[in-house]
N, C-alpha and C positions, 0 to 999 in steps of 0.2 A: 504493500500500500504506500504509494507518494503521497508524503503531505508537504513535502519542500515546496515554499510558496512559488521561488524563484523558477522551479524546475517546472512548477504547474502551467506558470505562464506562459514561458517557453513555446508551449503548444498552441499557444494564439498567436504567436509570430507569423503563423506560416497564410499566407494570404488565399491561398487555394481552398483552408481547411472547411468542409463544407459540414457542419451538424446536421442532426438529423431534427435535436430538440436544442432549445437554449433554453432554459428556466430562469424567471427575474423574481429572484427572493427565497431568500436560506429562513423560513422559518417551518413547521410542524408539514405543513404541503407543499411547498414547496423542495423541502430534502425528501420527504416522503416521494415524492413524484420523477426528483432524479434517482431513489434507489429503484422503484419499479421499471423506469427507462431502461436504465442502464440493463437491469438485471433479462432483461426480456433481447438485451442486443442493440438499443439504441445508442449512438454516438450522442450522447448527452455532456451538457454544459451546464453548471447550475451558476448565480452572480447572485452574490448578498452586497446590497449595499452600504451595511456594517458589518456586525458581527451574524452570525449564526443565532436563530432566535433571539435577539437584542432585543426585539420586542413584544409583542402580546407573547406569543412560542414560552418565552421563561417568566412568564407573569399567572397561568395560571392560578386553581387552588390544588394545582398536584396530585389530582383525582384522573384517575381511567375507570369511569363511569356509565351507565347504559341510560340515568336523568332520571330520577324518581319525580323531579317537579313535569318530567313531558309527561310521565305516566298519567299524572294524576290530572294532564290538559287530555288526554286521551291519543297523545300522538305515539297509538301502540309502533307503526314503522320504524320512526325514528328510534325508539327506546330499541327495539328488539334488534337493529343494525347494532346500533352501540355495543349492548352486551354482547353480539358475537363478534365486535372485533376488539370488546375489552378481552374476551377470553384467548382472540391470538394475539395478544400484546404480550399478554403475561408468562404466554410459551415461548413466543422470539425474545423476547426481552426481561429475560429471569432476571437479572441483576437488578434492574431498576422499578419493575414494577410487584407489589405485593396485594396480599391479599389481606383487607383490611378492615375490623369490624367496627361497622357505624351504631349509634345508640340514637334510639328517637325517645325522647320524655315524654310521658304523658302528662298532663297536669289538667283533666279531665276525664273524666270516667267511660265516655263515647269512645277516644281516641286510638284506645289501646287495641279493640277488637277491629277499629277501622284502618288504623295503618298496616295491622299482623296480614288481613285479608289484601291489600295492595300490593303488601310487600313481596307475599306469598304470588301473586300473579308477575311479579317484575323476577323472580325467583325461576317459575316460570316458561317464560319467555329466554332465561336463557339456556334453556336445554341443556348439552350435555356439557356445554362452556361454561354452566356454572360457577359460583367463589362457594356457595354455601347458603342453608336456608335460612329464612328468616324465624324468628319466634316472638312470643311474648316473653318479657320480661318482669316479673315484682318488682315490687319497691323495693325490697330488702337485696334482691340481685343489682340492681343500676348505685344501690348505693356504695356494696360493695365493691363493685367492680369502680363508678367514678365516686371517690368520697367527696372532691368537692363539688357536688352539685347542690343546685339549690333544692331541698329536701321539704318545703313547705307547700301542700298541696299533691305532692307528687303524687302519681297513683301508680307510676309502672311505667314500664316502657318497651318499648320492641327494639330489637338488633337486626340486621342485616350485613351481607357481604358488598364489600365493592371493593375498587382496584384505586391504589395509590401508588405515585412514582412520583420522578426527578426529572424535569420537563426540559430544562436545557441542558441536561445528561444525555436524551435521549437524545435530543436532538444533533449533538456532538455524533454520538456512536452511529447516527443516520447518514451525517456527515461520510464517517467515515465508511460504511457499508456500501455507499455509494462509489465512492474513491474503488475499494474492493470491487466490484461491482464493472469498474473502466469509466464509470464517470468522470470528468473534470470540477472542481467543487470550488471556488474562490470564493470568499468573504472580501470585504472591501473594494471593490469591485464595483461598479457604479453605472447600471443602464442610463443614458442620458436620451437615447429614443429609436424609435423602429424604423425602420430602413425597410423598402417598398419598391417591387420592380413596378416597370411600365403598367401594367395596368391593374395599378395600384394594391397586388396581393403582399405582403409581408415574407420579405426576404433575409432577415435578419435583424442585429438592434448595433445601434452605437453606444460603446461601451468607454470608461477610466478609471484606471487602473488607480485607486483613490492613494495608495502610498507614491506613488512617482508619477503621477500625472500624465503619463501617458494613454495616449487614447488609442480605442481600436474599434476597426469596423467590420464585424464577425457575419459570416453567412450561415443562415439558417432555413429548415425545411419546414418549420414552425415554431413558433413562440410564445410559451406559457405565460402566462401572468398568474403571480400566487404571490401577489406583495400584501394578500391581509389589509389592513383597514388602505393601503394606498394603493389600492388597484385604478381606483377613478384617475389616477395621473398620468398612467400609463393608456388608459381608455380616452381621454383625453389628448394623450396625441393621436390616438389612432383614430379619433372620429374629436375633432374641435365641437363644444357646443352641447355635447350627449349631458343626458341624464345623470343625476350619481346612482352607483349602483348598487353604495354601500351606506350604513350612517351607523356612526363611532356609537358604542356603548360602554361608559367605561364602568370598571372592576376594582377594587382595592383590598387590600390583605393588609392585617396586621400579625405581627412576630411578635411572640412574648416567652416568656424562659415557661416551660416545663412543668413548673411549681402549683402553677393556678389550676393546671388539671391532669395531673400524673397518673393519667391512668395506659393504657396500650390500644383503649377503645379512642373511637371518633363519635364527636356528637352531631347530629344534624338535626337545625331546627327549621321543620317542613313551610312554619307561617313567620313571616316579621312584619311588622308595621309597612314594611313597602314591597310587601306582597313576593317577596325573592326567599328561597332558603337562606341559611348561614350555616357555615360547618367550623366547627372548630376539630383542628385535627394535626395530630402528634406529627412531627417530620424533621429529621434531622437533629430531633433531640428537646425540638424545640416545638409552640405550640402557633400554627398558623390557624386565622382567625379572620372570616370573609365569606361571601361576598358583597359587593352592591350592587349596583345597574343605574348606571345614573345617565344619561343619553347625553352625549356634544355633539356641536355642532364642527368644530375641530379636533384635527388629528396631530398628534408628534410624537416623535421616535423615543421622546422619553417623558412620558404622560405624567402627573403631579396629584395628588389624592387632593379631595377637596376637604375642607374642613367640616362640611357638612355627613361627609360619608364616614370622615373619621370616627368624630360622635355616634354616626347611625351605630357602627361597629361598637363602640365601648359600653354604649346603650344597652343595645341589644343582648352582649357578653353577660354583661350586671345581670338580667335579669334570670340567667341560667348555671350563673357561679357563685360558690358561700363569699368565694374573694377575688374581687371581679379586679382586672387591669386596668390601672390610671393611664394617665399621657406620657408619665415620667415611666414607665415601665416596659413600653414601647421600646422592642430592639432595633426592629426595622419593619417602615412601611412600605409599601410595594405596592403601583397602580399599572394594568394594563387594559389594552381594547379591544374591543370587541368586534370587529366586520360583521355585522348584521346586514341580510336585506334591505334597503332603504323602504321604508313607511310608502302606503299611499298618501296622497296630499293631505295636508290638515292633521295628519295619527304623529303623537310624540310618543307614543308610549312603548317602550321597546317590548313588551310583553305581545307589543303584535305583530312584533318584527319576526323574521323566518328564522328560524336557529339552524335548520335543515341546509349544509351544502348547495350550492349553485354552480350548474358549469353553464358560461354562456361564450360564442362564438360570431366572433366578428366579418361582416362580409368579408373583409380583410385578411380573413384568418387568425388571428389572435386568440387564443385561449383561453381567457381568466377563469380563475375557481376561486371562491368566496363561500366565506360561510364557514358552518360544520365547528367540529371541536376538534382538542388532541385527540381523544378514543377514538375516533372515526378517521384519523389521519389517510390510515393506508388504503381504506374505502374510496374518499376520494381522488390518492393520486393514482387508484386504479381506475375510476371512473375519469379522469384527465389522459390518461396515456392510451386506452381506447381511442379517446377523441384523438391523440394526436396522430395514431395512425389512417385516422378517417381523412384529417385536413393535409396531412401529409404524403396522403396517398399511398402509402407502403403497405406490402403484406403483412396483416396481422400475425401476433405471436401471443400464445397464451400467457395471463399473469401470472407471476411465480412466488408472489411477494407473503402468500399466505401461508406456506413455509419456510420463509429464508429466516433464516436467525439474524437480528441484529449485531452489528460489532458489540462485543463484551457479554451475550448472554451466555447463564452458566444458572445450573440449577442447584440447587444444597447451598447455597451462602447464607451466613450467618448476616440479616440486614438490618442487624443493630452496629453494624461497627459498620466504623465511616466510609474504609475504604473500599467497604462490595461492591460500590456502586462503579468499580471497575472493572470488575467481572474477570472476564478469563486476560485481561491486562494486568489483573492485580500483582502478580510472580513479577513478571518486569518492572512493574512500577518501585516495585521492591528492592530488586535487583538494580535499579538506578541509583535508589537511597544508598545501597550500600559502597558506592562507587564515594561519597564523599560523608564527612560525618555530619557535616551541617547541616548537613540534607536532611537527616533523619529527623531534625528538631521541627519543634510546631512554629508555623508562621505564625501564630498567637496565641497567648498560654489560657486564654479561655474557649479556645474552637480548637478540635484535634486535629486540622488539616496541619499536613508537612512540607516542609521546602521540595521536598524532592517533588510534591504536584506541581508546582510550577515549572520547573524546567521540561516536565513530560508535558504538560500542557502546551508548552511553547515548540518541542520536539515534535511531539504527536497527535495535535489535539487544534494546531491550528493557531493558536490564540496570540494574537498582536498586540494588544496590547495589555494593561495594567487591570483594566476592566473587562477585560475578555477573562482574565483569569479571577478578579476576585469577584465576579458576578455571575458567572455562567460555567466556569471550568470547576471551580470550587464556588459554593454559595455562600461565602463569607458578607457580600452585601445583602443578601434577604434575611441572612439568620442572627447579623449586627452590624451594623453600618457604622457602630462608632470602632470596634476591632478591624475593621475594614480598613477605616480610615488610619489608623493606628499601622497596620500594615502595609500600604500603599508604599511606602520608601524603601520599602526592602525585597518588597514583591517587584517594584522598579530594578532596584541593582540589578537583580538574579535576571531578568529577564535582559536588562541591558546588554550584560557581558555573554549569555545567551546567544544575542540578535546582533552582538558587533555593535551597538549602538552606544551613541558617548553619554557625558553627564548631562548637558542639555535637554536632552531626550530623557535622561532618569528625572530630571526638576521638573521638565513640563509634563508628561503624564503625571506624576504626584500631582501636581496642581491641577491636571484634570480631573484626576481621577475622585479628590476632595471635595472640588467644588462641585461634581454629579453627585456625591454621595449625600450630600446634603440634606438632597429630596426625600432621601428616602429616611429622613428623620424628623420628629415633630419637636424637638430644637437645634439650631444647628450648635455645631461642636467641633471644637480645632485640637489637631494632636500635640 
């Protein structure tokens, strides 16, 4: 597998090189889309134009889910797709994804015989992909199992299975599958726009190369769009004046330590004051806490939690914890977006926006896919690479991707310690630490990650910069943003001397990488 950046490029020098697919955007469908390419035979090209999932892609709530709230709109299709392609996630992708039991409280006496009987139907539906049935729960079992919960009123509650993982892990190891695979896979990388023969079908896209400015003008047999909430830019050039075809919904998470509810279970609570579930649920040690839905009318590559959604959250928590989390308890806040369907005219409310994947096609030929979740990832860059052998005109190949293993899956790991989520990497990653002793030490003495992830991250894993690694290689910025920050100058060196790169370069990412982290805290704070 090449992940030498230098070497990658290489392959776009040659002016003759004709793709069969280009893909514009490295997040959950868009890497999903060039591993089913590739892996079926296509000369595929994929271009992020930052990092690999930089955005919505690592913002989820870390759930491989089949939607208990669609259930319960009655959108049986959607749910019952989910859960069959949550159940092949979990086989491709042993390292990262787990099987995770959710707890629904009752705090009325209807609830309990009413959730068991849904549960039991979403149970169901997923056949022999299964995680495990649902049941009722006592009072005396939910207490046991979470003690802190709020125990006044309670009557009981029901459990369920779902699927939980590490969403810009995966998205890395996708990266790489692809690579495997004979894909071409660049991050930073920058379409600037589509390129059109004579009678005006889509021949390709103009692309720069964002670290050295060089530009390139790449030939292609078809061209994806799977940029996520910025498709309408790309749609945009290709037809001036069109409709949007998406509108931003944003999501935010809070991170808070472990303590507030030590339990191994997940809580989901089905109603909140604005109509969305909330899950609170254990990850990395720590305890993530979300979601919202709040609709904008603008999009950016690194979205900002409002303060109104903050509250909704802490709100909300109080009402189901003996000891609910303040402001000042906040490790790290984390917001991403949403690409929903756009509204018919006059509708704000996202609740009637399409949650359900869209693939549409341009007289032009262009391909965008919008829509959908992580769990349904490979659903639809299987339903994308049909299309593209349609527009592209080439003999069909059947999809392969419902068996391929992702890079790093391994089954028996122990996914309480930090470092499974490397999988059958994990022996090398090791064997690197051993090569220096520094390596072996923790990048910061309250998170377990070690020096030696960075230089493999920077080796193997792609990652350019400072924030490539402490936000997506390792989750040092969702699980503390102030040990992040606290880290940044040293997670600099290591990579410098890595990349050949001087001290200039170590000062200014530090200072990037500070002033981004900022966001994702509710005061700022200097190291």
């Amino acid at each position: 597998m090449q992940t030498d950046r230098k070497q990658l490029i290489e392959i776009l020098d040659d002016q003759q090189q004709l793709w069969d697919v280009i893909i514009v955007g490295g997040g959950a469908t868009g890497l999903g889309t060039a591993v089913d390419a590739a892996s079926r035979g296509l000369k595929t090209l994929l271009l992020e134009q930052a990092d690999f999932a930089k955005g919505t892609s690592s913002r989820s709530t870390k759930l491989v889910h089949g939607g208990v709230r669609y259930l319960a709109q009655g959108n049986i299709g959607l749910v019952r797709e989910a859960l069959y392609e949550r159940g092949l996630l979990l086989k491709n992708a042993a390292h990262l994804v787990k099987n995770e039991v959710f707890v629904i409280p009752n705090y009325t006496w209807w609830s309990g015989p009413f959730y068991t009987i849904g549960l039991s139907v979403y149970d169901l539906l997923a056949g022999k992909l299964g995680f495990g049935r649902a049941r009722h729960l006592s009072r005396t079992e939910i207490v046991n199992a979470i003690p802190t919960i709020n125990q006044q009123k309670l009557h009981g509650g029901v459990s369920y299975h779902d699927g939980q993982f590490d969403d810009s892990r995966l998205a890395v190891n996708l990266a790489q599958t692809a690579l495997e695979q004979g894909a071409t896979v660049l991050n930073y990388f920058r379409v600037e726009g589509l390129v059109k023969d004579v009678k005006g079908k889509i021949s390709g896209v103009r692309a720069t190369d964002n670290e050295t400015g060089k530009q390139y003008t790449l030939k292609s047999r078809s061209v994806v769009n799977a940029t996520g909430v910025f498709v309408d830019e790309l749609l945009q050039d290709d037809q001036p004046g069109r409709k949007s075809l998406v509108r931003s919904s944003q999501g935010i998470h809070l991170v808070v330590d472990r303590s507030f509810m030590p339990a191994d279970q997940a809580i989901m609570i089905p109603h909140t004051e604005d109509g969305r579930v909330l899950f609170m649920v254990p990850w990395h040690d720590k305890l993530v806490l979300g979601t919202t839905d709040t609709p904008l009318n603008e999009h950016r590559l690194e979205p900002v939690a409002l303060e109104e959604e903050i509250d909704f959250v802490l709100r909300t928590t109080a009402t189901y914890l003996l000891k609910a989390p303040l402001r000042k308890d906040v490790l790290s806040v984390f917001a991403g977006l949403r690409p929903l369907a756009a509204p018919e005219e006059g509708s704000t409310k996202t609740k009637e926006i399409s949650r359900s994947h869209k693939l549409l096609v341009s007289k032009s030929g262009l391909i965008t896919m919008t829509g959908g979740k992580w769990t349904t990832y490979r659903r639809m860059a299987e339903d994308t690479v049909n299309q593209i052998y349609r527009t592209a005109q080439l003999p069909p190949e059947n999809c392969k991707t419902k068996n391929l293993p992702i890079h790093g899956s391994q089954t028996g790991l122990d996914v309480t310690q930090p470092l499974s989520v490397y999988g059958t990497d994990l022996p090398q990653l090791l064997k690197l630490a051993e090569e220096n002793p520094v390596w072996k030490t923790q990048i910061h003495p309250r998170l377990p990650f070690i020096q030696a992830q960075v230089i493999w991250a920077v080796r193997h894993e792609m990652a350019r910069t400072v924030e490539d690694v402490l936000a997506r290689r390792i989750r040092m910025l969702f699980l503390d943003a102030r040990a992040a920050i606290d880290s940044a100058a040293g997670v600099a060196a290591l990579m410098a001397k890595e990349l050949n790169y001087d001290l200039s370069w170590e000062d200014q990412q530090k200072q990037e990488f500070v002033q981004l982290a900022q966001n994702y805290l509710l005061e700022p704070y200097q190291p």
